[in-house]
N, CA, C and O atoms as a printed pandas DataFrame, in Angstrom:
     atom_number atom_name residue_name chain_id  residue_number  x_coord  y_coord  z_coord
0              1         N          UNK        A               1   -8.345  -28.722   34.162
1              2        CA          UNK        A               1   -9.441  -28.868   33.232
2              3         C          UNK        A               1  -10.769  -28.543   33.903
3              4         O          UNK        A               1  -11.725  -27.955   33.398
4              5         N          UNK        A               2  -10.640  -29.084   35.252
5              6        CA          UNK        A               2  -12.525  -28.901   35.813
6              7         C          UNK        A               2  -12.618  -27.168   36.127
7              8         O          UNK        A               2  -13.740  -26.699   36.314
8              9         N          UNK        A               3  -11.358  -26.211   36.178
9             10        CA          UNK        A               3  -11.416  -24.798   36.024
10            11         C          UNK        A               3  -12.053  -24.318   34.806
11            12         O          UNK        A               3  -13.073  -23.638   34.700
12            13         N          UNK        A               4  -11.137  -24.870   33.732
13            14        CA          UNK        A               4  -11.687  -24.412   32.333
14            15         C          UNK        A               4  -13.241  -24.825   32.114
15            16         O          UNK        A               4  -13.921  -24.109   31.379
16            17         N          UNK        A               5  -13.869  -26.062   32.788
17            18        CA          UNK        A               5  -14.847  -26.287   32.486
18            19         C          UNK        A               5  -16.207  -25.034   33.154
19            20         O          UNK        A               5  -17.155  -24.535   32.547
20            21         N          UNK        A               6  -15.734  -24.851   34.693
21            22        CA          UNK        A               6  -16.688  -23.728   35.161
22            23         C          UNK        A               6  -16.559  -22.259   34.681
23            24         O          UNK        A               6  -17.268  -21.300   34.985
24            25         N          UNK        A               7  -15.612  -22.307   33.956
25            26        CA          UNK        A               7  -15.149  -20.804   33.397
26            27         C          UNK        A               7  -16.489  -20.815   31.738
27            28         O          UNK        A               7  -17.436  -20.141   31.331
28            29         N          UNK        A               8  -15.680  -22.079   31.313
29            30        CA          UNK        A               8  -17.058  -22.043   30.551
30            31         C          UNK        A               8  -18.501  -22.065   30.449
31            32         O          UNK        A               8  -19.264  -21.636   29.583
32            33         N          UNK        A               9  -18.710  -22.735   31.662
33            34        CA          UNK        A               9  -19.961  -22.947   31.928
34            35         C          UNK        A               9  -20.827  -21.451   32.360
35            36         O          UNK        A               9  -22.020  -21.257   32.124
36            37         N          UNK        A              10  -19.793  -20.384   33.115
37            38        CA          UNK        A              10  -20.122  -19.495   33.625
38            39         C          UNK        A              10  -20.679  -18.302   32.613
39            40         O          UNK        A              10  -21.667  -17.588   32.438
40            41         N          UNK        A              11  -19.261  -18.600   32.024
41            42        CA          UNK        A              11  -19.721  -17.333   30.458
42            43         C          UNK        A              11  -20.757  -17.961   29.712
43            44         O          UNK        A              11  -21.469  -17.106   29.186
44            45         N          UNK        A              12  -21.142  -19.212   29.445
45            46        CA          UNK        A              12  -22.417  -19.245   29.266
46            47         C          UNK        A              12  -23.389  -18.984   29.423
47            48         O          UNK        A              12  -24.336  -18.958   28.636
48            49         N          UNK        A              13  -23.315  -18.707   30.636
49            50        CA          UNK        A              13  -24.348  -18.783   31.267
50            51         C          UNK        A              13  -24.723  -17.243   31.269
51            52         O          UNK        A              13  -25.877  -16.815   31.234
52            53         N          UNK        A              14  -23.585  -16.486   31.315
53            54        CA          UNK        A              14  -23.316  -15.074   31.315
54            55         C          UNK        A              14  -24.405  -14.598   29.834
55            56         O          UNK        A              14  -25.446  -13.956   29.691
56            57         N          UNK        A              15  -23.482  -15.312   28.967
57            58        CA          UNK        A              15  -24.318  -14.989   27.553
58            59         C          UNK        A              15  -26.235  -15.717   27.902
59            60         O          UNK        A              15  -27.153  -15.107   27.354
60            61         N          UNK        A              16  -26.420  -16.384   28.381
61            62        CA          UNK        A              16  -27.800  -16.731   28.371
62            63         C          UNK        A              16  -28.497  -15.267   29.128
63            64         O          UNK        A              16  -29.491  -14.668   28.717
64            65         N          UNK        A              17  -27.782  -14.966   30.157
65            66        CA          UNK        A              17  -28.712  -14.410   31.312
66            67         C          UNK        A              17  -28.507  -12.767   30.407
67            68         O          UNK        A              17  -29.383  -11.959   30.714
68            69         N          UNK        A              18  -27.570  -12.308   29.478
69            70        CA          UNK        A              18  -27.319  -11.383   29.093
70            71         C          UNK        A              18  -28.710  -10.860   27.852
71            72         O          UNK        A              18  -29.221   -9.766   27.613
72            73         N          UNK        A              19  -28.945  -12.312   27.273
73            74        CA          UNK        A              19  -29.815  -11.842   25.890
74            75         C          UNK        A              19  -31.079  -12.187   26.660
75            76         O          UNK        A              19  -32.109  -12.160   25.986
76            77         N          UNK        A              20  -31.198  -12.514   27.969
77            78        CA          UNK        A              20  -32.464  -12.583   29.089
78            79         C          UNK        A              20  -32.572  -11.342   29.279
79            80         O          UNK        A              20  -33.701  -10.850   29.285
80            81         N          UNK        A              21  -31.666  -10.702   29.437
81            82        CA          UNK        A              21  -32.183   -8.966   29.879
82            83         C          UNK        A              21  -32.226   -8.250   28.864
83            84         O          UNK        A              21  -32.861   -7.229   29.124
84            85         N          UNK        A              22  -31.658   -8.284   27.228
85            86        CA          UNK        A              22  -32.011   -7.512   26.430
86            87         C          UNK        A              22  -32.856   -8.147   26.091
87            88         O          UNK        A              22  -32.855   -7.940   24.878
88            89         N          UNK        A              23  -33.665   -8.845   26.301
89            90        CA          UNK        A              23  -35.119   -9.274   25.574
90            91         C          UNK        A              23  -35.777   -8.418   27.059
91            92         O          UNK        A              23  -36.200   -7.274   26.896
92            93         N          UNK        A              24  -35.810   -8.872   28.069
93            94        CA          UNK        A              24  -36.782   -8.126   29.012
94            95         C          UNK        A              24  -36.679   -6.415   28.899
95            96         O          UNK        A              24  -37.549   -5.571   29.110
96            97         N          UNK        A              25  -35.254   -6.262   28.479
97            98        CA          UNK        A              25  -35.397   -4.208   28.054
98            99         C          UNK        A              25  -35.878   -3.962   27.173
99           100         O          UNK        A              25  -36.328   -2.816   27.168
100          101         N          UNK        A              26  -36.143   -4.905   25.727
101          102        CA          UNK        A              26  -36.818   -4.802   25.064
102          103         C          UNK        A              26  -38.310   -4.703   24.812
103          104         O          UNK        A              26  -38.977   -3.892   24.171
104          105         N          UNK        A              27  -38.672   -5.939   25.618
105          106        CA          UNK        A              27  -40.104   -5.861   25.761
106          107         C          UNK        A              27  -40.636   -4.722   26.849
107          108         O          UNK        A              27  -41.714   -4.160   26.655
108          109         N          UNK        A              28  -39.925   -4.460   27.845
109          110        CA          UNK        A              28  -40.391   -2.834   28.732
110          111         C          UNK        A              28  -40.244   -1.923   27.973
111          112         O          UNK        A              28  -40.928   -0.912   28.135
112          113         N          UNK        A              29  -39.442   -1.992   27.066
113          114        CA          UNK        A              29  -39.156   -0.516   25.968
114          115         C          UNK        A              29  -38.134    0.691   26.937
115          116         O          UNK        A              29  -38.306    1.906   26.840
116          117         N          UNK        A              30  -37.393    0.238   27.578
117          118        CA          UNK        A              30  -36.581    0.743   28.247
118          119         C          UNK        A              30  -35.057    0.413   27.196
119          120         O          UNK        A              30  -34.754   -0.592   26.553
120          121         N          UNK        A              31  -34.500    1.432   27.339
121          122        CA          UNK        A              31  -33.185    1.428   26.758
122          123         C          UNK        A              31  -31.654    0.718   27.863
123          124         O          UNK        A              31  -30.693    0.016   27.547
124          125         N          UNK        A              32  -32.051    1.287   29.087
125          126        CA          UNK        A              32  -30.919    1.300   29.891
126          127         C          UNK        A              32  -30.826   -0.323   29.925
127          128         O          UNK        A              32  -29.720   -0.767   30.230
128          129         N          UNK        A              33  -31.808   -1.217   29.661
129          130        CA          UNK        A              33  -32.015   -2.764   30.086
130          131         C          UNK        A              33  -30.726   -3.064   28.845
131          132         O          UNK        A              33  -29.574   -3.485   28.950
132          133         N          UNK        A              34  -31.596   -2.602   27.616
133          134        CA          UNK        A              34  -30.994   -3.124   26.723
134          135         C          UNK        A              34  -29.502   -3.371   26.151
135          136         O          UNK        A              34  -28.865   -4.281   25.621
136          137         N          UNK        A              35  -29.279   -1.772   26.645
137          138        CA          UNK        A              35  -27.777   -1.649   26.925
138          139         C          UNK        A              35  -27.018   -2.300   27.761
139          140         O          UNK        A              35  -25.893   -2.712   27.478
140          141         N          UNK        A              36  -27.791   -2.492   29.256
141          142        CA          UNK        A              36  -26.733   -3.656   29.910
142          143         C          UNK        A              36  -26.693   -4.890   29.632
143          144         O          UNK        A              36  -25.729   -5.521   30.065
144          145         N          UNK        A              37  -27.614   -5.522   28.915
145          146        CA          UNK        A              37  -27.974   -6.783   28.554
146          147         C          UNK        A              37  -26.801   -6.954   27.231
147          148         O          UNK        A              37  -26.274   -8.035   26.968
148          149         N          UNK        A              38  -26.533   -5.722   26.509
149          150        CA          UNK        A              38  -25.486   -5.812   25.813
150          151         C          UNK        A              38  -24.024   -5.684   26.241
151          152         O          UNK        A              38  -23.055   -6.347   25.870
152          153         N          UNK        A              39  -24.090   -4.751   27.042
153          154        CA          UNK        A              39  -22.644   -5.206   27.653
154          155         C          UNK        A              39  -22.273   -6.811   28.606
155          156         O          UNK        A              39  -21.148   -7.271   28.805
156          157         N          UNK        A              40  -23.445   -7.332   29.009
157          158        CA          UNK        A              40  -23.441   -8.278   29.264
158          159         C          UNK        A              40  -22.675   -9.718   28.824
159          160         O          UNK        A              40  -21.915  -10.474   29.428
160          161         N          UNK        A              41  -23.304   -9.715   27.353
161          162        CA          UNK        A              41  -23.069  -10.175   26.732
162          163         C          UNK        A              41  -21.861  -10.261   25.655
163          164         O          UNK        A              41  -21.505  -11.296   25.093
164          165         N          UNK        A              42  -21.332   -9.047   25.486
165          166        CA          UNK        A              42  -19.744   -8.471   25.285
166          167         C          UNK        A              42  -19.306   -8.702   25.661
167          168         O          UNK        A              42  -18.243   -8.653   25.042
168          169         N          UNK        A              43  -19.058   -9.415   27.335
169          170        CA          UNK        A              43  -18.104   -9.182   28.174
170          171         C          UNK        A              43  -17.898  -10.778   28.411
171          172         O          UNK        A              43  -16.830  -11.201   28.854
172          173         N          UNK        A              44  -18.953  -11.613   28.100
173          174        CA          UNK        A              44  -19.052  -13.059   28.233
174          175         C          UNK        A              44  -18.633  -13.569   26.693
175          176         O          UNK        A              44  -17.955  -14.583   26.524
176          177         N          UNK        A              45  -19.030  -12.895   25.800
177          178        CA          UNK        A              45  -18.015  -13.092   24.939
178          179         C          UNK        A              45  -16.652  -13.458   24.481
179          180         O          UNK        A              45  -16.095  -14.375   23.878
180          181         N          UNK        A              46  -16.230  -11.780   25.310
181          182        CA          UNK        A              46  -14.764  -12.041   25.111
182          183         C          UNK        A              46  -14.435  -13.084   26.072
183          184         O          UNK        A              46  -13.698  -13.980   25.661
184          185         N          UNK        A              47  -14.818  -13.130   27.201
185          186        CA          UNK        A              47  -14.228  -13.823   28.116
186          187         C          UNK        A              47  -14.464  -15.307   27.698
187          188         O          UNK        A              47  -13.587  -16.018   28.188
188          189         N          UNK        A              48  -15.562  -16.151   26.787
189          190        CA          UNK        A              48  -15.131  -17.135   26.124
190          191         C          UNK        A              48  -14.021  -17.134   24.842
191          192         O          UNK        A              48  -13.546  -18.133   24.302
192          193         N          UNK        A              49  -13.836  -16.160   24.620
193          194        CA          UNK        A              49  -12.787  -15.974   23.537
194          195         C          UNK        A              49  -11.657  -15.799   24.036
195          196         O          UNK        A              49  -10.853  -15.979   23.122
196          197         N          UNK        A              50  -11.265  -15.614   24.726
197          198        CA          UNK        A              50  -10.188  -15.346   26.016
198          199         C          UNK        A              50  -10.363  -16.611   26.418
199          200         O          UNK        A              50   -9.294  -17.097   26.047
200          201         N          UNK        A              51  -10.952  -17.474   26.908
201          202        CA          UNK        A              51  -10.260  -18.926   27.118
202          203         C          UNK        A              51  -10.273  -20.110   26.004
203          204         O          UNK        A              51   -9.915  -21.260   26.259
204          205         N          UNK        A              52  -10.675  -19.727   24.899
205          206        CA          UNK        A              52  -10.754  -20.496   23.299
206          207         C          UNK        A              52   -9.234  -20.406   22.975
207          208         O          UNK        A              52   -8.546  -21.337   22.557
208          209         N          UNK        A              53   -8.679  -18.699   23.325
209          210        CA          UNK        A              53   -7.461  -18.336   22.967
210          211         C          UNK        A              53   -6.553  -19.018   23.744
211          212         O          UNK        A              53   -5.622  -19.261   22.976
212          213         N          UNK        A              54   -6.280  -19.486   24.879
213          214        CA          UNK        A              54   -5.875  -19.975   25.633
214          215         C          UNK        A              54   -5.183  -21.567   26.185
215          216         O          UNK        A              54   -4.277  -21.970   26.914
216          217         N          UNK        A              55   -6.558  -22.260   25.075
217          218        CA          UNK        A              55   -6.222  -23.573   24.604
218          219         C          UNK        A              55   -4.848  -23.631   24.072
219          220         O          UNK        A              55   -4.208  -22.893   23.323
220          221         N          UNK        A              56   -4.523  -25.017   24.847
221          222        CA          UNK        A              56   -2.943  -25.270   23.971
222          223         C          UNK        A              56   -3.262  -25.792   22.205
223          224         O          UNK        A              56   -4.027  -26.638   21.743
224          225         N          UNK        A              57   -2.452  -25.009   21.667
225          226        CA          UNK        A              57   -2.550  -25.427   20.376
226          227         C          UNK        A              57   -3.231  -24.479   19.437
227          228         O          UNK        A              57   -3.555  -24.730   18.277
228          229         N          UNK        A              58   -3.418  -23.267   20.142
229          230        CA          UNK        A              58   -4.248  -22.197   20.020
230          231         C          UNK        A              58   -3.686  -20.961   19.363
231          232         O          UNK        A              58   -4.273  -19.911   19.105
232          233         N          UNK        A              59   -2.053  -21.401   19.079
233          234        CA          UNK        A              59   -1.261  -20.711   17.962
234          235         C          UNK        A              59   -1.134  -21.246   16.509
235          236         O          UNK        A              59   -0.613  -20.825   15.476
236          237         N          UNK        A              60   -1.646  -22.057   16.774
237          238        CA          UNK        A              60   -1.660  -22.581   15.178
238          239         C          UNK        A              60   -2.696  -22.139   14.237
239          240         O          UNK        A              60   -3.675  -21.589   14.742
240          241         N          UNK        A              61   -2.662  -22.279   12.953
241          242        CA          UNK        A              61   -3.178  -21.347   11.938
242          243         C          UNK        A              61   -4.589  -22.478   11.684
243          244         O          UNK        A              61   -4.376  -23.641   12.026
244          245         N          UNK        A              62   -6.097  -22.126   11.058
245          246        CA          UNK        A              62   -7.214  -22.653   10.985
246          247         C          UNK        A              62   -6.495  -23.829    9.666
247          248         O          UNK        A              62   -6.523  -25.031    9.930
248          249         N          UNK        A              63   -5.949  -23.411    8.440
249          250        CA          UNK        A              63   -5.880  -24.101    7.402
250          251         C          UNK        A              63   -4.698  -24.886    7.455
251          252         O          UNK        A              63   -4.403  -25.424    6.388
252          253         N          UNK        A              64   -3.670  -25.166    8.773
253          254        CA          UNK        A              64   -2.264  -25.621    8.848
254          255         C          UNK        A              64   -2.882  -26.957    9.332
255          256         O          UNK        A              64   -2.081  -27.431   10.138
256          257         N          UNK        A              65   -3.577  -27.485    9.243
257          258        CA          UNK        A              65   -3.905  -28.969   10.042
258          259         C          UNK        A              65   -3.267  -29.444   11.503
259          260         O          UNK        A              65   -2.975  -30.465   12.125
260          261         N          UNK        A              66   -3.257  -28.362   11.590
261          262        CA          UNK        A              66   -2.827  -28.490   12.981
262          263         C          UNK        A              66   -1.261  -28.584   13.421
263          264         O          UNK        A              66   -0.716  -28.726   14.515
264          265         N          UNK        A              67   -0.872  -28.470   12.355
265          266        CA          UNK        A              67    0.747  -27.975   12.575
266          267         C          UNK        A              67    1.184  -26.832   12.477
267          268         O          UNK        A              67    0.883  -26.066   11.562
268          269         N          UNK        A              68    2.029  -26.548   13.504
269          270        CA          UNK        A              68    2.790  -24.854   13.852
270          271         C          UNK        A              68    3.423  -24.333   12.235
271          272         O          UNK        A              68    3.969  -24.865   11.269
272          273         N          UNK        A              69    3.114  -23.421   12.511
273          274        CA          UNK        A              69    3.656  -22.357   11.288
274          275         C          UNK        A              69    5.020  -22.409   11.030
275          276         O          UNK        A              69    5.434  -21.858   12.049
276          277         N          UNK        A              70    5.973  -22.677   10.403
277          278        CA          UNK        A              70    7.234  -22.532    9.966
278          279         C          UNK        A              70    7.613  -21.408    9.621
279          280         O          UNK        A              70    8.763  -21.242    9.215
């Protein structure tokens, strides 16, 4: 669990520091910022979605209350 917790904490942090640089490419009016600030943030994305997916229990359907699919 204290893994999953720095994994999260990291891609957070990923996504903070990501829309930090497309706001700073933005305000220079530079493109190349903006673009990495977006892949940045793509990539911290998935990678919280990639450990959301990962959770046990994480095959089950949103409207099944939490019971496996039959």
């Amino acid at each position: 669990m204290r893994r999953e917790s720095l994994l999260y904490g990291l891609f957070v942090a990923g996504v903070v520091a990501g829309l930090a640089i497309l706001l700073a490419g933005e305000f220079e009016g530079t493109d190349t910022f903006v673009f990495a600030g977006g892949i940045v943030i793509l990539l911290s994305v998935g990678g919280l979605t990639a450990l959301v997916a990962a959770l046990p229990g994480a095959e089950t359907g949103a409207g099944s209350g939490g019971k496996p699919d039959r």
